[in-house]
N, C-alpha and C positions, 0 to 999 in steps of 0.2 A: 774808878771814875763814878759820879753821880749819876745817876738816873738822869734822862732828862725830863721833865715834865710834858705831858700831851699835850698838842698845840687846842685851844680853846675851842671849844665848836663856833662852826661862822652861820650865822643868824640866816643869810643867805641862801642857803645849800636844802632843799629839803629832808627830812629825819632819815629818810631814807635812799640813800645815794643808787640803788640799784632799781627805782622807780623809771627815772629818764632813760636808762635802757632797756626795761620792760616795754615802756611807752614804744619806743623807738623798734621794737622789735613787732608790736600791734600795728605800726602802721603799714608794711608792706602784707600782713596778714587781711587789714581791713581791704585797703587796695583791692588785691586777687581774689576778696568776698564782692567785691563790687564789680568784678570784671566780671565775674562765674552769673552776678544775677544779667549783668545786662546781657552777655552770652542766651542764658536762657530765655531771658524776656524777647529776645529778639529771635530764638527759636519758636515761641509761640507764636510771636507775630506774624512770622513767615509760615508756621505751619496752616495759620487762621488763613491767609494768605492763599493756602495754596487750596484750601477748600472752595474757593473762585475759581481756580481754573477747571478747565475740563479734564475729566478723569476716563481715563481708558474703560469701553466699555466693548468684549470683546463680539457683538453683534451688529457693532460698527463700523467694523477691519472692512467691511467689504467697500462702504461708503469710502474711505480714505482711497483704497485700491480705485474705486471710480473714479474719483477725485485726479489722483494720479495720470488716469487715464484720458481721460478730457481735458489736462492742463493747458495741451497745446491751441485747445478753440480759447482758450480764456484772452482774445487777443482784440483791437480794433475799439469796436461799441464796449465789448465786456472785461475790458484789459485789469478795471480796477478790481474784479473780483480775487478774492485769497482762496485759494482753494484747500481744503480740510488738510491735515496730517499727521493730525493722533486723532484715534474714535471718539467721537462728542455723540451722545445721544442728548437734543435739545429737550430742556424742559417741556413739560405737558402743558403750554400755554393755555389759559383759560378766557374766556371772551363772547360775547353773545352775537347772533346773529340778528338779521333784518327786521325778526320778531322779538327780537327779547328773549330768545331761548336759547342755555347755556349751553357752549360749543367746545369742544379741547383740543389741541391740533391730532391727540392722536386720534380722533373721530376720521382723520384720513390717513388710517393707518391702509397701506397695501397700495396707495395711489402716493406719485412724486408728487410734492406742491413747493412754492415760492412764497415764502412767509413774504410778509413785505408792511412793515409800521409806517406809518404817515398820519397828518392832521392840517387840517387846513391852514395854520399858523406858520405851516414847515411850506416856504416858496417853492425849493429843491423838491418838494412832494407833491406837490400841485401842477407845476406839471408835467412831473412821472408818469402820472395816473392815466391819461392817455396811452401811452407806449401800456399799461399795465394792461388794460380794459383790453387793445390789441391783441396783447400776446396771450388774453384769457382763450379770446374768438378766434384765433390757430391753432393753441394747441390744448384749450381745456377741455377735458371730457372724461373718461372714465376713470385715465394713467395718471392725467395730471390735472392740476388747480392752481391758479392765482390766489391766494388768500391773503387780501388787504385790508390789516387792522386797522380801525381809525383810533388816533390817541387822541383825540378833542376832550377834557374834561369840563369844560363850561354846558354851550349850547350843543347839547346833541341833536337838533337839527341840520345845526349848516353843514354838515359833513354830507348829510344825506341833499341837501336844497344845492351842494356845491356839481356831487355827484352829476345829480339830474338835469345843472344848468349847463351841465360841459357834455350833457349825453354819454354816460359812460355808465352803459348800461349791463354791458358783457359778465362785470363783474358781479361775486358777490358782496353785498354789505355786510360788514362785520365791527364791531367795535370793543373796547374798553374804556371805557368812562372813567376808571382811576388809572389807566396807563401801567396797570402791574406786569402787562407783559412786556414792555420796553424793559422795567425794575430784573424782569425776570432775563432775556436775554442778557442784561447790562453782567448779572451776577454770575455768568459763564464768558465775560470777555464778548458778547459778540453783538454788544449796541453800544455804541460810541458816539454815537448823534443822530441824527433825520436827515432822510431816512435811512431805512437799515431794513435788508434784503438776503433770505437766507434759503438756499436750496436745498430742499431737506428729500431723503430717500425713501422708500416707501417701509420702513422701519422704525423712522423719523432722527435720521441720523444726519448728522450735516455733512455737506458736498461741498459747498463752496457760500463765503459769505462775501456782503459789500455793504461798506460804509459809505453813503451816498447815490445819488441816484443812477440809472445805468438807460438805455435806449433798448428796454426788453423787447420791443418790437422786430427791431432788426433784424437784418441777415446774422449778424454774428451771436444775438444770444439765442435765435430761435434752433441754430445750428446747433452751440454747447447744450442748449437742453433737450434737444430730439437726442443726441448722443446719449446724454446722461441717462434717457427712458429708455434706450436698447437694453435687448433680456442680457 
């Protein structure tokens, strides 16, 4: 029988017929290269991520344990407070006093105090500041302090002219003019708006935080924070 002749090559087809299954075998390869980066990318993000939260710092076990301890006054006037539950040592806030001379919060290292952010512009903080000025004249003195930052970046007067025209004098004046320590709690989870109110242990460990303003005066916070100062 003859030979048959090879069928013509078709214009069509590329030279190399095992291209289109090279290709086709690249694509679920590229695919799982592109899953593997977003996998990663997205572990970074999260681990960036998790350098905002508070990280365990074991000189603060005790503060939690208080924490713990006092939950049950957290109730009434002071309901909205969260109370601590892994170790946060707060940033070393920085901020000047009455005079202009540079203050850090651990300056009351060994004494409890009540961070507490406000500005005249924050309604909810204005008037706080009463109940605050209050509770400085019950229970500030050697154990513990009110420490009420003013965030005003404009006029740094009216905070101090606001002060003097409501008579709240108990306190002391403290301020930040660029507002870095709102910046700085916000960057540990524990400022979410104005005010923002943090009861810190004499280590400077957090106890219990609040988003908004509370009735520090009262029977009920003056109760959770005499508790909190027992040895």
């Amino acid at each position: 029988m003859p030979e048959l002749p090879s069928p013509p090559p078709d214009a069509t087809r590329p030279p190399d017929a095992a291209r289109p299954r090279a290709a086709t075998r690249r694509i679920p390869l590229a695919i799982g290269a592109a899953l593997i980066g977003v996998a990663i990318g997205s572990a970074v993000l999260y681990g960036t991520g998790a350098l905002n939260r508070p990280t365990g710092d074991a000189a603060c076990r005790p503060a939690v344990e208080l924490a713990r301890k006092i939950a049950p006054l957290a109730h009434g006037e002071v309901a909205a407070l969260t109370m601590a539950t892994a170790p946060l040592r707060l940033p070393d806030l920085a901020f000047d006093d009455a005079g202009g001379q540079p203050k850090k919060l651990s300056d009351w290292r060994g004494r409890m105090v009540l961070v507490n952010l406000w500005a005249t512009w924050c309604v909810p903080c204005r008037k706080e500041m009463p109940a605050l000025d209050e509770l400085q004249a019950k229970l500030g003195g050697a154990d513990f302090e009110v420490v009420a930052i003013n965030i005003d970046t404009r006029d740094p007067e009216k905070p101090k002219n606001f002060l003097k025209d409501a008579n709240l004098t108990r306190l002391g004046y403290f301020s930040d003019h660029k507002a870095k320590v709102f910046q700085d709690l916000k960057a540990v989870g524990r400022a979410l708006g104005m005010p923002t109110s943090v009861l810190v242990d004499r280590q400077g460990c957090e106890i219990a935080t609040i988003a908004g303003p509370a009735e520090w005066a009262s029977e009920d916070a003056v109760k959770l924070i005499k508790a909190a100062m027992k040895p």
